[in-house]
C-alpha positions as CSV (number, residue, x, y, z in Angstrom):
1,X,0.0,0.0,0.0
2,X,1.7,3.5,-1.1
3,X,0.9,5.9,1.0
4,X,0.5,9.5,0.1
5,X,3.3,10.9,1.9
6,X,5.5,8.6,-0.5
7,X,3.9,9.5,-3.7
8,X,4.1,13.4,-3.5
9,X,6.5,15.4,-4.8
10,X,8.9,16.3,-2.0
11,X,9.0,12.6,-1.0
12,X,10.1,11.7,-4.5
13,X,13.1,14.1,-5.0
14,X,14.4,13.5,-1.4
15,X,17.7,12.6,-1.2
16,X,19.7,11.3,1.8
17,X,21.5,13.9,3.5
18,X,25.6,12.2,3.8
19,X,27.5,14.1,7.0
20,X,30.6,15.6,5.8
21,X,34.1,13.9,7.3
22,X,36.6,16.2,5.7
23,X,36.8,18.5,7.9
24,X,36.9,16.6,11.2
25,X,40.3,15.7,9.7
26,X,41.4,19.1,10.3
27,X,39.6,19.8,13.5
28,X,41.8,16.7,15.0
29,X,45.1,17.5,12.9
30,X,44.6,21.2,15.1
31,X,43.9,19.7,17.8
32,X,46.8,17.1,18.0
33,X,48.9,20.2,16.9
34,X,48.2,22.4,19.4
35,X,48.8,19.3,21.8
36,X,52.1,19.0,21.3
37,X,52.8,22.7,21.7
38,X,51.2,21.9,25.1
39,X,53.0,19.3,26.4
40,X,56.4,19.5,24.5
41,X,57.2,22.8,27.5
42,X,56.9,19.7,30.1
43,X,58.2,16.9,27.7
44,X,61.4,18.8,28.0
45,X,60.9,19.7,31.6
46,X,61.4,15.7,32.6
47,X,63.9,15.2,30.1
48,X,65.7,18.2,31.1
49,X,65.8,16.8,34.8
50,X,66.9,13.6,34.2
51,X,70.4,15.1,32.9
52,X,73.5,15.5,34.4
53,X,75.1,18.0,35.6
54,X,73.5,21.6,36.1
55,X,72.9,23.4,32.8
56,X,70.2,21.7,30.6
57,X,71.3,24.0,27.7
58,X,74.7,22.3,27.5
59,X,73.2,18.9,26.7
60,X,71.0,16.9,24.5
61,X,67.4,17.0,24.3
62,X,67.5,13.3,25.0
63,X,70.0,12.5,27.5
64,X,71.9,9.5,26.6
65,X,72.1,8.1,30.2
66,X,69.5,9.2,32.7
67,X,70.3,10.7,35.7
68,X,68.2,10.9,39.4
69,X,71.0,12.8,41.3
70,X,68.8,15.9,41.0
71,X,65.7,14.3,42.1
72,X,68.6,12.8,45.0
73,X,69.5,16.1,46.5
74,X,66.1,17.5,46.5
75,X,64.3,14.6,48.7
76,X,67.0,13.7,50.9
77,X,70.3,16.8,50.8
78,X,67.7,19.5,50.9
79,X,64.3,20.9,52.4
80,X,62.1,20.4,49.7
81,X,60.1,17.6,51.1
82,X,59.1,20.6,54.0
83,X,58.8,23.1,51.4
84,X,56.2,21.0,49.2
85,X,53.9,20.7,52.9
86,X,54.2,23.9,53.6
87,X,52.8,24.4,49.9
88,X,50.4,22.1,50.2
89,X,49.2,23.2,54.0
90,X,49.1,26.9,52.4
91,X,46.8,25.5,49.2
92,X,44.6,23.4,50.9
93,X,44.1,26.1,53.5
94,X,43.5,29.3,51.0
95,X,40.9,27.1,48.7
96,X,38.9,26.3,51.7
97,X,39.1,29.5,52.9
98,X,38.2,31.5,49.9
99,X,35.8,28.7,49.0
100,X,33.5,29.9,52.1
101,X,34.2,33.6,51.6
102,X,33.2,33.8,47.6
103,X,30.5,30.9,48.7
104,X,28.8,33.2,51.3
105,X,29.3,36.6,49.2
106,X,27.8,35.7,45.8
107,X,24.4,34.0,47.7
108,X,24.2,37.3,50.1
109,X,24.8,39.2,46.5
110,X,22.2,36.8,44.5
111,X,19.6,35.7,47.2
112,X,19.5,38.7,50.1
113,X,18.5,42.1,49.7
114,X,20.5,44.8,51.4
115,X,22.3,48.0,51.3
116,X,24.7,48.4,48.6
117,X,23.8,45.1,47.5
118,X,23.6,47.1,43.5
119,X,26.8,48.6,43.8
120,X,28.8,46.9,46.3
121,X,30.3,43.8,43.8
122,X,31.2,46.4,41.2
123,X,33.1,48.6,43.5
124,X,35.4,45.4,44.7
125,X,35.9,44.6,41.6
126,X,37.2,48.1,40.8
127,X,39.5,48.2,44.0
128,X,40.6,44.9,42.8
129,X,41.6,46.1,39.4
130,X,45.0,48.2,40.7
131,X,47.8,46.1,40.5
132,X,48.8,44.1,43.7
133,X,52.2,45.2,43.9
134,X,50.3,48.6,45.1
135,X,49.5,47.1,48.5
136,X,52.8,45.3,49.3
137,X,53.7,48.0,51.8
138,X,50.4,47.8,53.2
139,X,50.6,44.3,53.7
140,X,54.1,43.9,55.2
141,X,53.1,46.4,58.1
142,X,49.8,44.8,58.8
143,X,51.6,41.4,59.1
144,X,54.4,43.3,61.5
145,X,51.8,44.5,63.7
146,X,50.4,41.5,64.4
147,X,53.3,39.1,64.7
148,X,52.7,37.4,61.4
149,X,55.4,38.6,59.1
150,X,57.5,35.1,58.4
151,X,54.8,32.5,58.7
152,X,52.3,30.3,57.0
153,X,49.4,31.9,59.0
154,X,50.7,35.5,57.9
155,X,50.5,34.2,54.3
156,X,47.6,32.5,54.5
157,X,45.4,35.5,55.1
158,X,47.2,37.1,52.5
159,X,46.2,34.7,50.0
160,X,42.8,34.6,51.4
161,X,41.7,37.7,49.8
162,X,38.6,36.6,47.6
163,X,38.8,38.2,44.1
164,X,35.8,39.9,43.2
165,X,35.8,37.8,39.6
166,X,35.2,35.2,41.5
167,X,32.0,35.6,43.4
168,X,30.7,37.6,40.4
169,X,31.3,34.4,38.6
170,X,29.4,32.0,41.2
171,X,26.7,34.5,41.6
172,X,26.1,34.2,38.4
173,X,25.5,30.3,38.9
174,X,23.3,31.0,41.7
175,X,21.4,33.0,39.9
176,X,20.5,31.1,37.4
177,X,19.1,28.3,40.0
178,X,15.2,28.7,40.5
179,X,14.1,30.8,43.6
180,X,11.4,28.3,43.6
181,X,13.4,25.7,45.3
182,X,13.9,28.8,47.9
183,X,10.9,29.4,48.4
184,X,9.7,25.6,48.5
185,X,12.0,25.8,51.0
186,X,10.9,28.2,53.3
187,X,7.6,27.0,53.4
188,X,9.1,23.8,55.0
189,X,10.6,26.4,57.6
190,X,14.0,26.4,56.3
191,X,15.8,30.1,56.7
192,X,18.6,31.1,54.7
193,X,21.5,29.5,56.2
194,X,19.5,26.2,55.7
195,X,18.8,27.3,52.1
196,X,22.6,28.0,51.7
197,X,24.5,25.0,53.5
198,X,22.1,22.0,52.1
199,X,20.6,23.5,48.6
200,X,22.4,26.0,47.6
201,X,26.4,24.6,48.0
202,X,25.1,21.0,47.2
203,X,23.7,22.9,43.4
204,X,27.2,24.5,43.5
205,X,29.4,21.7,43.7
206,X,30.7,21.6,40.2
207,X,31.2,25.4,40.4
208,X,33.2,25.4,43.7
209,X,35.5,22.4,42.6
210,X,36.5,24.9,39.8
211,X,37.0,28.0,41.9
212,X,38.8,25.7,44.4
213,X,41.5,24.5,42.1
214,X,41.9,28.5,40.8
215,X,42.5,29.0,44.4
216,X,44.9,26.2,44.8
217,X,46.7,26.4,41.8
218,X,47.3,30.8,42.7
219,X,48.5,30.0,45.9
220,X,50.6,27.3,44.7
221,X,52.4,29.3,41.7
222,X,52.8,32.3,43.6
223,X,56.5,34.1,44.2
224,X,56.6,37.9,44.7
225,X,54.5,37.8,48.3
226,X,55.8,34.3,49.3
227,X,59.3,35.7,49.0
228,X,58.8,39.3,50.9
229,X,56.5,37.8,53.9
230,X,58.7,34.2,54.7
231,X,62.1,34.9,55.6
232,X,63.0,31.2,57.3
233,X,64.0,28.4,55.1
234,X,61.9,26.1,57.1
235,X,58.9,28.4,55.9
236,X,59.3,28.5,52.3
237,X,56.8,27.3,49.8
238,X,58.5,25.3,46.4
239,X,58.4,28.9,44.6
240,X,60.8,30.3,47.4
241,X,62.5,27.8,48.1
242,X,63.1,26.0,44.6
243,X,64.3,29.4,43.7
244,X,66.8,29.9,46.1
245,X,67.8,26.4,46.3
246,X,68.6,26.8,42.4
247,X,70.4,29.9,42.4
248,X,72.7,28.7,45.4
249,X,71.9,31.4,47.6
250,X,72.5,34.1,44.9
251,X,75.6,32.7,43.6
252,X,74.7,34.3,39.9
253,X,74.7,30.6,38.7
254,X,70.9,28.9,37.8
255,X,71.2,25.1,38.2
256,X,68.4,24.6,35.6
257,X,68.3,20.9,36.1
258,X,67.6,20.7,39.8
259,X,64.8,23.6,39.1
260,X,63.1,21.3,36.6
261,X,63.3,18.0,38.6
262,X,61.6,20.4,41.2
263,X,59.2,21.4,39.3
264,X,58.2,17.9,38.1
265,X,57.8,17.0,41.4
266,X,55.8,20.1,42.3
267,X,53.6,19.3,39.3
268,X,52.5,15.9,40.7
269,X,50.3,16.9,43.5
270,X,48.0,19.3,41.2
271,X,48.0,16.5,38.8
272,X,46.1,13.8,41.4
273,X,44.1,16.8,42.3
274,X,43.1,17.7,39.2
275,X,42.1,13.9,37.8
276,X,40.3,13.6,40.9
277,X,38.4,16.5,40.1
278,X,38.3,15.9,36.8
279,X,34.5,15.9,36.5
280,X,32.9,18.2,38.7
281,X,35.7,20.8,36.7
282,X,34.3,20.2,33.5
283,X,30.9,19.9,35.0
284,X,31.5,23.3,36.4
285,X,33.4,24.7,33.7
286,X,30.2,23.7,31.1
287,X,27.6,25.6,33.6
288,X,30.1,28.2,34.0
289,X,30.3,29.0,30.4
290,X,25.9,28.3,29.9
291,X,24.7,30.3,33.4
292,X,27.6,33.1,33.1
């Protein structure tokens, strides 16, 4: 039995649509490109610590014999195993922190109505646009009047200072969750710090695992503050301390090698952190990209 939808016109001169595969070829020939010009900067990292002797520029890209005596004076003739704790201890410490901070601040921003809750975000974010090395002096003396100059705590707070790109970046999320759910919510008898701690954060997860490891991964990379506020060797974070461990106490000589088997070493614990993460970050970097 023909039916009428196959006899008519249209039907007739149909034809079926073929996708085209040329130009995925392309898409992954770019994309394996621009691979390798990601990775080759840390290919030649490892490669570069595994050679001997301390100038990676002197020898081959390939060392002929491999080599652990750098990795050998960092873990057991040096401090770096205290320096990569205090790092860690510092990171772990500024996520959390800044986690509750820019947590709290975009819901009161999205959720709560206040004074200068219109401008207040905006004129943070302005303050926040000088350059930091503007309130180094300001900083220093703060930390010498209260006994903090030298230590981990001293930085900590430092660190701890929420950017304004961040909440507006996480209000932005909250926003786009329904105030229906709020006010659900409150019917039930729930006030706002319920609302926050078991609806709101729980929503957020994917968000805050994103903002956490831009936390950790600032504190961790950081130089110019770790250097002024820590002054003991015990203190120092692997910036400091990989720095001044390579130049040999400001000898005017780098010892490139033993800088790049310390930062392969430094590299491993964001690593595990990141593939442990690895899907609330693109969870919360897709949301990010849909809500903001």
């Amino acid at each position: 039995m023909v039916t009428r939808a196959q006899t008519s016109p249209i039907a007739q001169t149909a034809r079926p649509v073929r996708k085209r595969s040329g130009g995925f070829g392309w898409v992954h020939l770019f994309l394996i490109l621009a691979s390798l010009l990601t990775i080759a900067p840390v290919i030649y990292m490892v490669l570069a610590s595994l050679q001997p002797g301390g100038s990676i520029f002197l020898g081959q890209l390939i060392p002929s014999s491999l080599s652990f005596s750098h990795y050998d004076r960092l873990l057991y003739h040096s401090e770096f195993p205290r320096w990569m704790l205090n790092t860690i201890i510092v990171g772990i410490s500024v996520g959390v922190i800044n986690l509750l901070v820019t947590a709290s601040s975009a819901y009161a921003f999205s959720r709560l109505k206040f004074w200068g809750s219109a401008w207040g975000l905006q004129a943070v974010f302005i303050a926040q646009l000088f350059p930091a090395g503007m309130s180094i002096v300001a900083i220093y003396y703060l930390l010498i009047k209260t006994n903090l100059e030298g230590t981990l705590i001293g930085l900590i707070l430092v660190y701890s200072g929420t950017s304004a790109f961040t909440i507006w970046m996480l209000k932005a999320f909250i926003d786009g969750i329904p105030k229906e759910i709020d006010e659900a919510a409150k019917v039930d008898g729930a006030n706002n710090w319920v609302i926050f701690w078991r609806i709101i954060l729980p929503l957020s997860t994917p968000m805050l695992a994103v903002l956490f490891i831009w936390s950790l991964m600032g504190s961790w990379n950081e130089f110019m503050l770790a250097s002024i506020v820590l002054q003991k060797p015990s203190t120092y974070t692997l910036a400091v301390g990989l720095h001044v461990l390579s130049n040999g106490q400001g000898g005017g000589y780098t010892d490139w090698g033993l800088f790049a088997a310390g930062a392969t070493l430094a590299s491993i614990p964001l690593l595990i952190i990141y593939l442990a993460l690895q899907k609330q970050l693109l969870q919360g970097m897709a949301m990010g990209g849909v809500k903001a």
